[in-house]
BAFI-3210 file (N, C-alpha, C; in Angstrom, 3 decimals, decimal comma, padded with zeros to 6 digits):
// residues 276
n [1|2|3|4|5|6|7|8|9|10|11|12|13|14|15|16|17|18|19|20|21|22|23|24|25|26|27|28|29|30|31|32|33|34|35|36|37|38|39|40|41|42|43|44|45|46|47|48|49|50|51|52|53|54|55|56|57|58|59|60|61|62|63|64|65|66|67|68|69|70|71|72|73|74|75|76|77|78|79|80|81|82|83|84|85|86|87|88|89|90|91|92|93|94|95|96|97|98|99|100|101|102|103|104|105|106|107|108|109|110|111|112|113|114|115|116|117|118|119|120|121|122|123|124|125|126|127|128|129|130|131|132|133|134|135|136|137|138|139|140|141|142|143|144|145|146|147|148|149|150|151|152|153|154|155|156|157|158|159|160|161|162|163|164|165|166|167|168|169|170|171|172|173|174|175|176|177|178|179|180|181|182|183|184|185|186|187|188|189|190|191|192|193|194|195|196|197|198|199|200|201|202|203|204|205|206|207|208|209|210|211|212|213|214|215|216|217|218|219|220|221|222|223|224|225|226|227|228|229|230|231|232|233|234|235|236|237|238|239|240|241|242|243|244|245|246|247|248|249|250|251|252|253|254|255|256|257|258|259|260|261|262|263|264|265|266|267|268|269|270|271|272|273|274|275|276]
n.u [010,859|010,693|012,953|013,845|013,694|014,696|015,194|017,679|020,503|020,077|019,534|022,206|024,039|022,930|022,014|022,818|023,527|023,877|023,236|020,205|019,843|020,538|018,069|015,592|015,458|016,891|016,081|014,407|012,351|009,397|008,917|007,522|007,110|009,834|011,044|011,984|010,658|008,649|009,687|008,699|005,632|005,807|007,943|006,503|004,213|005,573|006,578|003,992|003,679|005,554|006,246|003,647|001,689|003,188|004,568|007,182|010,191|012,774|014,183|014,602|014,206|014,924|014,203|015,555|017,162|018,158|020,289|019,395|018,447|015,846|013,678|014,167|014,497|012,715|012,556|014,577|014,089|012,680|013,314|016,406|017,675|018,751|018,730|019,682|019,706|019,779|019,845|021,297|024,985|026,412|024,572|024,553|027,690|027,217|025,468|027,015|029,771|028,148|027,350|030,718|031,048|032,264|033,621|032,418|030,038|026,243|024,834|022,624|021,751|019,118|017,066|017,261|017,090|014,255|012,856|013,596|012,682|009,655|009,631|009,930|012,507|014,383|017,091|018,585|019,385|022,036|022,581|020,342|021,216|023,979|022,630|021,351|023,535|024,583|022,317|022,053|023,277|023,806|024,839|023,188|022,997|020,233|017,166|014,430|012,933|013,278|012,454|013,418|014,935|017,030|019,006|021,944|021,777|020,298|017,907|016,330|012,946|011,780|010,489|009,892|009,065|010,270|009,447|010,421|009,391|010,725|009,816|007,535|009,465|011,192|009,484|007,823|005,638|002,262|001,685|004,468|004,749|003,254|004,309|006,303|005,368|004,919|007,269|008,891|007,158|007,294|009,663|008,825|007,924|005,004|002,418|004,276|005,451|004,920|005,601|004,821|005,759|004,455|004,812|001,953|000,484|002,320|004,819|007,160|010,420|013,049|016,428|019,248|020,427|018,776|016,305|013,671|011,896|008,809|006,046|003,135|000,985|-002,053|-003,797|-005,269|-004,411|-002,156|-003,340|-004,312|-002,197|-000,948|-002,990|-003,264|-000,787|-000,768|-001,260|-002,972|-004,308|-003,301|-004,104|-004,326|-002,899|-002,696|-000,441|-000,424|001,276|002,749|004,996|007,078|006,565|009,274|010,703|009,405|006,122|004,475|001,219|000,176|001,890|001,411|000,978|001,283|000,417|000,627|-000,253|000,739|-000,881|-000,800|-001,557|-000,437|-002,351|-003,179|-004,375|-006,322|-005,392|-006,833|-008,454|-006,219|-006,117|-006,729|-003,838|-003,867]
n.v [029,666|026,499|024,277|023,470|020,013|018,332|018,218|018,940|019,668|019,087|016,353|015,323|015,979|014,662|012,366|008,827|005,546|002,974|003,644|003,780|001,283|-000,902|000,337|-000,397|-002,214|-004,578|-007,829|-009,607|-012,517|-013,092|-011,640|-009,002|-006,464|-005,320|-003,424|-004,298|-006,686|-005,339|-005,874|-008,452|-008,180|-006,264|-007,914|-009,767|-008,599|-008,053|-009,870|-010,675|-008,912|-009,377|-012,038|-013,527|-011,981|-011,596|-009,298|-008,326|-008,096|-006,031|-004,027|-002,300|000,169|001,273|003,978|005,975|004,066|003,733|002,330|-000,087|-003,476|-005,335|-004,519|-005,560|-008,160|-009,855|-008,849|-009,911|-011,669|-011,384|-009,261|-008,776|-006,700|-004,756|-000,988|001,132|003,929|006,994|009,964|010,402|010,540|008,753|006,890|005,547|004,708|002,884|000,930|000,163|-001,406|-002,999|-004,914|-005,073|-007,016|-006,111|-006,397|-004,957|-004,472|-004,624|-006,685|-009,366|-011,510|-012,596|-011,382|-012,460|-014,811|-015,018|-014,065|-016,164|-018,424|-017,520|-018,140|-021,005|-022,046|-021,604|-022,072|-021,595|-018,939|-018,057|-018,266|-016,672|-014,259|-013,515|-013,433|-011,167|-009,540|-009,932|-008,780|-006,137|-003,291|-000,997|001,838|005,118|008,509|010,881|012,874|013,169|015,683|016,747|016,878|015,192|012,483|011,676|013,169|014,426|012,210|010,836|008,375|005,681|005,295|002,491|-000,496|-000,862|000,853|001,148|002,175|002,666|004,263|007,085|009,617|010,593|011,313|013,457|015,118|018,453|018,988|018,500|019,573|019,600|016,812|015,584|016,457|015,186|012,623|012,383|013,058|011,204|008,518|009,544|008,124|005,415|003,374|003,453|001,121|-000,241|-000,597|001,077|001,258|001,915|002,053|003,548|005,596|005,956|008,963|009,700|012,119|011,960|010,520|008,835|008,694|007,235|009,433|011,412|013,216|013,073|015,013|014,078|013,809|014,051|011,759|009,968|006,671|007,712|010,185|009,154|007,703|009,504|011,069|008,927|008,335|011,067|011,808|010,083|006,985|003,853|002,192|-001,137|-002,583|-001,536|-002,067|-002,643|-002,731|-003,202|-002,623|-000,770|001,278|001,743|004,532|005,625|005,698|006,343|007,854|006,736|005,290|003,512|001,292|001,571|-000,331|000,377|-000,571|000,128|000,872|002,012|003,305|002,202|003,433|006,492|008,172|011,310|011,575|014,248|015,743|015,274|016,785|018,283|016,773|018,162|018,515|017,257]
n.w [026,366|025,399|024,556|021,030|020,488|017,934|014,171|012,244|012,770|015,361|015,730|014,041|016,314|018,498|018,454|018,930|017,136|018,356|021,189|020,026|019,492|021,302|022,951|021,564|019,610|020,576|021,176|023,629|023,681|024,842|027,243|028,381|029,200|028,124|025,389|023,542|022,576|021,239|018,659|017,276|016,023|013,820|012,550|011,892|010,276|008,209|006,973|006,314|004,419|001,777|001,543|002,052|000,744|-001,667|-002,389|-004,946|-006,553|-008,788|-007,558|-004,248|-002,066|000,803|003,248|004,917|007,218|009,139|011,934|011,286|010,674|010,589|009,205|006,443|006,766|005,415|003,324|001,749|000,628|-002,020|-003,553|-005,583|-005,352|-002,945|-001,495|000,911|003,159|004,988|007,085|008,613|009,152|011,333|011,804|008,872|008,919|011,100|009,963|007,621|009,292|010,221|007,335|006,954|008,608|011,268|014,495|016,549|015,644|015,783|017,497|015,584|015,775|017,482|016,627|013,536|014,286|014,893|012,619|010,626|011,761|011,394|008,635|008,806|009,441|011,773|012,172|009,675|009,779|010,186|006,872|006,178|007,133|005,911|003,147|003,358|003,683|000,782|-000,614|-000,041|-001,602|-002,266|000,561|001,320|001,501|002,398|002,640|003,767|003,842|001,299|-002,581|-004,384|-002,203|-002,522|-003,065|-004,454|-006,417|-008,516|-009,545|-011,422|-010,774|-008,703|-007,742|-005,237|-002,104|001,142|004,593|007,272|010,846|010,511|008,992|010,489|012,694|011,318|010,318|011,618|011,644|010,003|007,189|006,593|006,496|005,121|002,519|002,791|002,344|-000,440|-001,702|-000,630|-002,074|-004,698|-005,763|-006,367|-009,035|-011,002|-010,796|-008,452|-004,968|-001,884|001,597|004,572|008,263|011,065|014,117|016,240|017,595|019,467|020,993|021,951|022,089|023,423|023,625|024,199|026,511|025,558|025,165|022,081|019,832|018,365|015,724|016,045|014,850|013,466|012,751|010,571|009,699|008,610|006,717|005,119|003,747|002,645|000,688|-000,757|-001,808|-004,396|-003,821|-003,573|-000,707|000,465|002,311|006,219|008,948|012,618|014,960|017,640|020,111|022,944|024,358|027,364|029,200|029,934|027,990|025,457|024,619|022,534|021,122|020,085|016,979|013,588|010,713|007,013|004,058|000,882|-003,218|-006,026|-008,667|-011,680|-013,922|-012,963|-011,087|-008,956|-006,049|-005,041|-001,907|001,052|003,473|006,525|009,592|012,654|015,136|018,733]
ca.u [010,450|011,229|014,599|013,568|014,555|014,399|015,769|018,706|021,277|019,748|019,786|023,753|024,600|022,253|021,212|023,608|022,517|024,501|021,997|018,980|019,209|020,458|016,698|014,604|015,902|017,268|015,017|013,882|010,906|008,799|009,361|006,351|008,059|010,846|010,489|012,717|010,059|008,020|010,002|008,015|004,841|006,518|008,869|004,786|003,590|006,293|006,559|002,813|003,638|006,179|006,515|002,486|000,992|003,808|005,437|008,554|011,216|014,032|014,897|013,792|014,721|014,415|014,172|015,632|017,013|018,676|021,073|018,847|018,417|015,360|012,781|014,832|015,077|011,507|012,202|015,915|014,178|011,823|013,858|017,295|018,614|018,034|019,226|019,603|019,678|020,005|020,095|022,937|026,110|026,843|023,521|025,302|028,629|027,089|025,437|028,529|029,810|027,675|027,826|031,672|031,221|033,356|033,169|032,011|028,687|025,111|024,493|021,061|021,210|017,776|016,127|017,451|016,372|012,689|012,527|013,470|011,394|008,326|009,885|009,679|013,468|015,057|018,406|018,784|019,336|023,083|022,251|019,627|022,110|024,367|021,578|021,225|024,618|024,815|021,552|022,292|024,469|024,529|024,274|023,091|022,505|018,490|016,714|013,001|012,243|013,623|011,774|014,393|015,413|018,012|019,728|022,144|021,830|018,872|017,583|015,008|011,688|012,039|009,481|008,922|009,675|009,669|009,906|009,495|009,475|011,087|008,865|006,983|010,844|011,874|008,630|007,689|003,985|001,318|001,772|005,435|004,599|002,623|004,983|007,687|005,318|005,163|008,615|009,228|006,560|008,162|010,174|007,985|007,309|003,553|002,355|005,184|004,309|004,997|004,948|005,198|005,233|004,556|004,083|000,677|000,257|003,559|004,845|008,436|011,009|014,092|017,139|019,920|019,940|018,261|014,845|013,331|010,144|007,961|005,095|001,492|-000,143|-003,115|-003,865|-006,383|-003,495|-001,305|-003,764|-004,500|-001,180|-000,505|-003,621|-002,954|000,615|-001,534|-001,133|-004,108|-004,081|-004,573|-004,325|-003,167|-002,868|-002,255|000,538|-000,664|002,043|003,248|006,887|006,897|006,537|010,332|011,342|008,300|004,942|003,652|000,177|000,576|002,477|000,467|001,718|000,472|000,587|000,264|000,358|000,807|-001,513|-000,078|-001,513|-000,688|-003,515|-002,381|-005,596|-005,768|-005,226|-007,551|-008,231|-005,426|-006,974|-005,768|-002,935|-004,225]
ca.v [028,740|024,774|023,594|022,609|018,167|017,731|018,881|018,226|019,800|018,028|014,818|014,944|016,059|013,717|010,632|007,711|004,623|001,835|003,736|003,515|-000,315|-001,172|000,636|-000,838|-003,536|-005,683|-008,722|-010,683|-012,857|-013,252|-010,336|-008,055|-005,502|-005,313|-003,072|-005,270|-007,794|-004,947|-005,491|-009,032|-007,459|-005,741|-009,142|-010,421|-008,103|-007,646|-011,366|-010,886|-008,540|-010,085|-013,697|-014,015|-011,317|-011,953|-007,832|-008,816|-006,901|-005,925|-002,986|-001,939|001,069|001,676|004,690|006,163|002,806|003,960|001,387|-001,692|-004,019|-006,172|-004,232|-005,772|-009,415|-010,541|-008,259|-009,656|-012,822|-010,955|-008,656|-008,813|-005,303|-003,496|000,203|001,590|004,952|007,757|011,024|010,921|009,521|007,722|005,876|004,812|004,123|001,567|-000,025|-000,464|-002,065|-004,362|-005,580|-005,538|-008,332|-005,513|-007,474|-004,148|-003,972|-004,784|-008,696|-009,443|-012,920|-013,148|-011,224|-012,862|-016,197|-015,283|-014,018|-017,111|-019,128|-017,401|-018,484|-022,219|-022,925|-021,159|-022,661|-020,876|-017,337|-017,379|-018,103|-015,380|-012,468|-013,487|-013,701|-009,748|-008,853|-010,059|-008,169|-004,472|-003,439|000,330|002,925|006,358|009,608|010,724|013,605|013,132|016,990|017,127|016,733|013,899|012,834|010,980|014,186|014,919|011,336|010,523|006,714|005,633|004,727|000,984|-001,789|-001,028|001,671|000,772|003,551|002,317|005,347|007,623|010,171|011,355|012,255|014,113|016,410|019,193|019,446|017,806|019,930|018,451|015,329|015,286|016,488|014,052|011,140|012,765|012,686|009,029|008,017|009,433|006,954|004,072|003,145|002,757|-000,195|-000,082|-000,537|001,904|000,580|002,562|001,625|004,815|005,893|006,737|009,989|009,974|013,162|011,996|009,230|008,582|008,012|006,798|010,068|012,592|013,066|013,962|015,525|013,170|014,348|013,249|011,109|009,435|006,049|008,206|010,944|008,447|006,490|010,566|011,569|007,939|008,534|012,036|011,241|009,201|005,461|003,508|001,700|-002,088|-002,687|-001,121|-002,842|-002,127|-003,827|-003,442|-002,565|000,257|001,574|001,925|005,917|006,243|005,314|007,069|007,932|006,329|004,464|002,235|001,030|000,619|-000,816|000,613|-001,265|000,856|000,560|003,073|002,168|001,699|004,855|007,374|009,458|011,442|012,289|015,736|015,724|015,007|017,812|017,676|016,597|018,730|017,777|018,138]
ca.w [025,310|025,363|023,659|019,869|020,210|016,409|013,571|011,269|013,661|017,058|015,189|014,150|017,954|019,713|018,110|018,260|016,581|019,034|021,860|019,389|018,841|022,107|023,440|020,333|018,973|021,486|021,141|024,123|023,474|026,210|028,501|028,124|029,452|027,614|024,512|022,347|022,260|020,200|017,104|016,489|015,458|012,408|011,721|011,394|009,004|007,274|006,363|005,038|002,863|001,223|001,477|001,810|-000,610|-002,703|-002,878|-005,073|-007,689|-009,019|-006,452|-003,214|-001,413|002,597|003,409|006,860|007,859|010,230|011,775|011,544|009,553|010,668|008,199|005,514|006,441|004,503|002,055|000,983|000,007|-002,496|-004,329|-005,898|-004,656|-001,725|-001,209|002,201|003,323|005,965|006,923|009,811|008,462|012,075|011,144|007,630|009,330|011,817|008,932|007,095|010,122|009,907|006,691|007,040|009,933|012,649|015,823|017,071|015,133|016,647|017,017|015,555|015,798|018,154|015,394|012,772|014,388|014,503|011,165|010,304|012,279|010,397|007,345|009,075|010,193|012,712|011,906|008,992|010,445|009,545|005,939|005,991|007,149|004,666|002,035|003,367|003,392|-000,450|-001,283|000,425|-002,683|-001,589|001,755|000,708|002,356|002,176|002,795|003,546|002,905|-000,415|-003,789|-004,236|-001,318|-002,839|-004,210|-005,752|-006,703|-009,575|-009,770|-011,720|-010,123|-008,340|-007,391|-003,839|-001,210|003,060|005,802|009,079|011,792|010,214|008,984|011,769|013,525|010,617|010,341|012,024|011,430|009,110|005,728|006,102|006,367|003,796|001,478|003,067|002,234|-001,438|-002,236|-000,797|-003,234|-005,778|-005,891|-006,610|-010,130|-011,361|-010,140|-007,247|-003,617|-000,571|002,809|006,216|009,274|011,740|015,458|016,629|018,827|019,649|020,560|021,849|022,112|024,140|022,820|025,162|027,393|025,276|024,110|020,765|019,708|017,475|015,219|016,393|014,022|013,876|011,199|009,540|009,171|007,686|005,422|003,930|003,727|001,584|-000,994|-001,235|-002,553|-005,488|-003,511|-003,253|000,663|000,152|003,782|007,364|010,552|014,210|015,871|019,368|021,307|023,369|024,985|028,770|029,216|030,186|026,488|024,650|024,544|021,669|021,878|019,378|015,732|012,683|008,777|006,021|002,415|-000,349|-004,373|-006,453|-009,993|-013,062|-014,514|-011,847|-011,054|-007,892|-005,468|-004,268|-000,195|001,827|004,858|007,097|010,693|013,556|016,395|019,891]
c.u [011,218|012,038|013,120|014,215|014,446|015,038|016,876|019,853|021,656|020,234|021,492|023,941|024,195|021,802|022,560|023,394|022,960|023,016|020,726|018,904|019,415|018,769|015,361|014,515|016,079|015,949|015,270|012,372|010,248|008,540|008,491|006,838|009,444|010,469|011,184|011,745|008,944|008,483|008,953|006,961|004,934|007,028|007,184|004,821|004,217|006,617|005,279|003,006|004,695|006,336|004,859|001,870|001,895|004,745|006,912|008,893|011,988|014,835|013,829|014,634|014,297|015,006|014,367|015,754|017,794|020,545|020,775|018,274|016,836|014,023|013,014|015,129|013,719|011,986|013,400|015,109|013,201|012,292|015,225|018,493|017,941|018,882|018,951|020,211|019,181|019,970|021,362|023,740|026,654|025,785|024,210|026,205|028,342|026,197|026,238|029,525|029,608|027,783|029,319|032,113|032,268|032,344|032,136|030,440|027,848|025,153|023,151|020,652|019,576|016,800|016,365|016,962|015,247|012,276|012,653|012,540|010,058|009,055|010,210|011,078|014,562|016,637|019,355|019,517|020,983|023,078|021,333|020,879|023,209|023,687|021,270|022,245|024,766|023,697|021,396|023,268|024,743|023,830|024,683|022,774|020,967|018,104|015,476|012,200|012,592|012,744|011,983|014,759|016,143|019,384|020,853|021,720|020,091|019,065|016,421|013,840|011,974|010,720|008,971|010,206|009,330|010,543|009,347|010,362|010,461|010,501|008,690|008,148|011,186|010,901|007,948|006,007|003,621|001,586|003,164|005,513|004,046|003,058|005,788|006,837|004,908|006,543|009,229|008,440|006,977|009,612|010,085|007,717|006,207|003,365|003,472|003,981|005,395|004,577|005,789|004,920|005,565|004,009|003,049|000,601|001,184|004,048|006,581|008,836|012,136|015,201|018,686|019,666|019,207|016,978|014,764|011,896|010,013|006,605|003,588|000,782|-001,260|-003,135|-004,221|-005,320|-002,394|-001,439|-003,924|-003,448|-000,943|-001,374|-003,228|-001,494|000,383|-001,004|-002,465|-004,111|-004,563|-004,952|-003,455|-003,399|-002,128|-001,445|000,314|000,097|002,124|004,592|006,548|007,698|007,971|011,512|010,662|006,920|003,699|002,199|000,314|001,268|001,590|001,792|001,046|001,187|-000,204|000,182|000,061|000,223|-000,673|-000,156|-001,889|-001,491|-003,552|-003,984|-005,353|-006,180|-006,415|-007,395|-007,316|-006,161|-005,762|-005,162|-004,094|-003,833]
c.v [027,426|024,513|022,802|021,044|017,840|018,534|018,336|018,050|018,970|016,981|014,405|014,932|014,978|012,064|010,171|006,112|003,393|002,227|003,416|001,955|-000,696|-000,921|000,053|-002,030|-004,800|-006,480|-009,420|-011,266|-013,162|-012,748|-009,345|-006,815|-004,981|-005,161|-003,265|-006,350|-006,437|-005,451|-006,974|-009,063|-007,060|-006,528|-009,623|-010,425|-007,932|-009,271|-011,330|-010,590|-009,102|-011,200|-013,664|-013,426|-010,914|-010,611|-008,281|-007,348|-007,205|-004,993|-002,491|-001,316|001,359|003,508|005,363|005,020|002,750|002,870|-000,120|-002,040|-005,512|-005,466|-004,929|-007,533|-010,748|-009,860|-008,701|-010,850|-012,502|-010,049|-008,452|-007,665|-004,510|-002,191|000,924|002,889|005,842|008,651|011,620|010,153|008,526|006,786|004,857|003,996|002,802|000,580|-000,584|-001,263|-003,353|-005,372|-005,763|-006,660|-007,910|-006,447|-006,434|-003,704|-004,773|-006,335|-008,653|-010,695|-012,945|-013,088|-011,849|-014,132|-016,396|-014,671|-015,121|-018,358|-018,678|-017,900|-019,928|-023,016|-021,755|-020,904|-021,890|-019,175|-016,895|-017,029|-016,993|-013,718|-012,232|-013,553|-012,082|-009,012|-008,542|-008,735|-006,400|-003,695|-001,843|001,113|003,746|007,132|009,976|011,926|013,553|014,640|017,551|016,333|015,339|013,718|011,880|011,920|014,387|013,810|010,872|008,570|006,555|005,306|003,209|000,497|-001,402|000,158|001,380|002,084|003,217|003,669|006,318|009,507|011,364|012,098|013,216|015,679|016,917|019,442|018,774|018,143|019,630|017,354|014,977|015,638|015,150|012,812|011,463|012,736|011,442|008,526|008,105|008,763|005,814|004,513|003,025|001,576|-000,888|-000,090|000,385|001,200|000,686|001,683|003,140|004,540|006,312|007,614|009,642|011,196|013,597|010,587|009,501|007,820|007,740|008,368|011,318|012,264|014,065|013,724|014,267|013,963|013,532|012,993|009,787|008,018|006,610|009,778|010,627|007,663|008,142|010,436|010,448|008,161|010,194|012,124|010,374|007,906|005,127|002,430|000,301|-002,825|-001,912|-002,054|-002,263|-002,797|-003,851|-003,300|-000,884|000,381|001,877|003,913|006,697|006,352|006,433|006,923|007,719|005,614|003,364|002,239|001,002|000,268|-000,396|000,060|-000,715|000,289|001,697|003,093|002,578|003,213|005,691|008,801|009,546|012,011|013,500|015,348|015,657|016,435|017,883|017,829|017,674|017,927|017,952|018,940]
c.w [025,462|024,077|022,110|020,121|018,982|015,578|012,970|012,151|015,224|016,786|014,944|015,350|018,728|019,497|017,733|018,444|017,688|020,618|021,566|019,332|020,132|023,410|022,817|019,858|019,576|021,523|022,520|024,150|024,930|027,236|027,938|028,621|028,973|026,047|023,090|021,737|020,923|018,417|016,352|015,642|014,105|011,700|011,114|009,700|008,138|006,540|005,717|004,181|001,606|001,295|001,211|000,708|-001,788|-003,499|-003,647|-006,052|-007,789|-007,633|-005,426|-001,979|000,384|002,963|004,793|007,552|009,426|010,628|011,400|010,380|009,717|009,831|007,037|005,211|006,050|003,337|001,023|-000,175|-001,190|-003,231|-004,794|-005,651|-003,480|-001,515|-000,258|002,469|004,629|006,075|007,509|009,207|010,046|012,273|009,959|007,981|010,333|011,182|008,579|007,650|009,901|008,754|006,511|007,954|010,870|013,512|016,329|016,954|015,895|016,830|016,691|015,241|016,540|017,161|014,189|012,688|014,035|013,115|010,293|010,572|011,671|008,614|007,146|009,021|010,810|012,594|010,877|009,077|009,668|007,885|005,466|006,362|006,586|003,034|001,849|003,182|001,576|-001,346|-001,499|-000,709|-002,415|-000,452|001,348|001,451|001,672|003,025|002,587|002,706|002,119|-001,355|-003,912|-003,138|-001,126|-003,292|-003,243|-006,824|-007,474|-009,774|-010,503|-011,099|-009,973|-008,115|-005,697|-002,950|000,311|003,494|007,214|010,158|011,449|009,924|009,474|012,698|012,340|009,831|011,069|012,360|010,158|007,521|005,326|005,787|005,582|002,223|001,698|002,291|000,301|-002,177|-002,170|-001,914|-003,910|-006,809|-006,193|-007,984|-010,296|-011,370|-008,868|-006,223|-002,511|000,312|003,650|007,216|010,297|013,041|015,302|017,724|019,930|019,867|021,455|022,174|022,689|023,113|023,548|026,179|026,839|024,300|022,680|020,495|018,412|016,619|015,432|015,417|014,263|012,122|010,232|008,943|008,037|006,663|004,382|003,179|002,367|000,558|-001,016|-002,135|-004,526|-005,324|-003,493|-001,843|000,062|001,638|004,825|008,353|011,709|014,536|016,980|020,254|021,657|024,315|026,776|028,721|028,979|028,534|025,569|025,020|023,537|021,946|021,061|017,932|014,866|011,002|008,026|004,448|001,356|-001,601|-005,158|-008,246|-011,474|-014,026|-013,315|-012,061|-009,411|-007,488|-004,990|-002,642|000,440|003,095|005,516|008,467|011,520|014,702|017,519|020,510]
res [x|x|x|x|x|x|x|x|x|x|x|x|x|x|x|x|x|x|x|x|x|x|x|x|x|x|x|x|x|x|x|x|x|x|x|x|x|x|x|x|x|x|x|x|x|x|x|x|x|x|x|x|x|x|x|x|x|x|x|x|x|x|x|x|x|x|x|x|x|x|x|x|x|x|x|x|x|x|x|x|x|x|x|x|x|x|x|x|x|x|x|x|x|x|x|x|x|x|x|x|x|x|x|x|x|x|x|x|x|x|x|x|x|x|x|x|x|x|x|x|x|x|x|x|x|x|x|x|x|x|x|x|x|x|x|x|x|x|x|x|x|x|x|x|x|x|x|x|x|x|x|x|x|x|x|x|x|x|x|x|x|x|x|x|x|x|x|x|x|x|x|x|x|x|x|x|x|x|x|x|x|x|x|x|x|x|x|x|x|x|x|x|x|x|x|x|x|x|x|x|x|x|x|x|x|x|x|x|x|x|x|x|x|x|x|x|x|x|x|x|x|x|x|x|x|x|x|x|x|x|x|x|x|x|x|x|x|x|x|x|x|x|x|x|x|x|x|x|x|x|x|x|x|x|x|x|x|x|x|x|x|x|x|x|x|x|x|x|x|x|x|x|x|x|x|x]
***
């Protein structure tokens, strides 16, 4: 039988986040080959949803942020608290890093530049990652397949919940995942917005020398999974890229922008489609 790569246990032993951003993150623009340039795509959409269609609040939780912080740098300018969260604590710790300004932590000046540059000055960038430092006010531990998966820790329902790739690594199969994206919701206030961003038919990823299993989803898996939860989709989109094989086997990114209505009326699930 083939080594389980996933799991709570795998994940402490094997995943460390300085490998993960150094493979992901690393921005160079222009280099098509180079799977740092993926992250612009996401800086995109993630500037629509907030700066263009106007997602704001009081609080806004990320969910599985892992070490990075470029999901977060449309969203600082749009809500007054952000709360960041993990499941590995050497995920947390190289957050904390970061906002302590250790020499040692990631540089994300490149990304920080072009997030600015969609926000029409470039220049700005230092002012923006001090604009994020100020806004991050706490890093929490997080458990996707819990009820809460904030627990022990109770919060009230906030303004907006993001989960970019998270997810899909942390479940096993479809009727997980479809709880997992049930309990993140639960988190969103009525009239709150949810908004994933997930692999497509994905079914592993590289992570400096060790791989990990991924869960194969499809958009139409991930737009159920969100109304079944009781969201209503107000748009998804494709990002168009893909990882060069030796990294992962994803085919492509999509975004999904949820809202969750005012008087929550939760749909019952949709079929669940099968893997291949």
């Amino acid at each position: 039988m083939a080594e389980k790569r996933s799991g709570k246990d795998y994940y402490r032993k094997n995943f460390f986040p300085k490998n993960y951003l150094n493979m992901y993150l690393t921005f160079v623009s222009g280099e098509s080959s180079h799977c740092g340039t993926a992250q612009a795509p996401i800086l995109d959409k993630l500037h629509k949803a907030f700066a263009e269609d106007g997602i704001h609040g009081d609080t806004l939780i990320d969910i599985g942020s892992g070490a990075s912080i470029h999901q977060l740098l449309a969203a600082c300018e749009s809500f007054k608290e952000i709360i960041v969260t993990d499941f590995l604590e050497q995920n947390r710790e190289e957050m904390k890093r970061w906002l302590m300004k250790d020499p040692e932590a990631f540089d994300w000046t490149p990304v920080l530049k072009y997030a600015c540059q969609l926000e029409g000055d470039s220049e700005k960038w230092k002012e923006k990652e001090e604009k994020l430092r100020r806004t991050i006010k706490q890093v929490l531990p997080c458990d996707v397949t819990l009820a809460n998966p904030l627990d022990p820790l109770v919060l009230p329902p906030v303004d907006c919940v993001i989960s970019t790739y998270c997810l899909e690594s942390a479940c096993d199969d479809l009727p997980a995942y479809g709880s997992a994206v049930k309990n993140v919701g639960s988190l969103v206030k009525p009239g709150g917005h949810l908004i994933f961003a997930a692999v497509m038919e994905e079914t592993y990823y590289m992570v400096g020398p060790h791989k990990f299993d991924c869960l194969w989803l499809t958009p139409e898996t991930v737009r159920d999974a969100v109304e079944g939860a009781g969201f209503e989709v107000l748009w998804s989109q494709s990002l168009g890229f893909t990882f060069p094989l030796q990294i992962c086997d994803a085919k492509d990114t999509i975004l999904i922008v949820a809202k969750k209505p005012s008087e929550s009326l939760v749909k019952e699930p949709k079929p669940v489609k099968g893997t291949p």
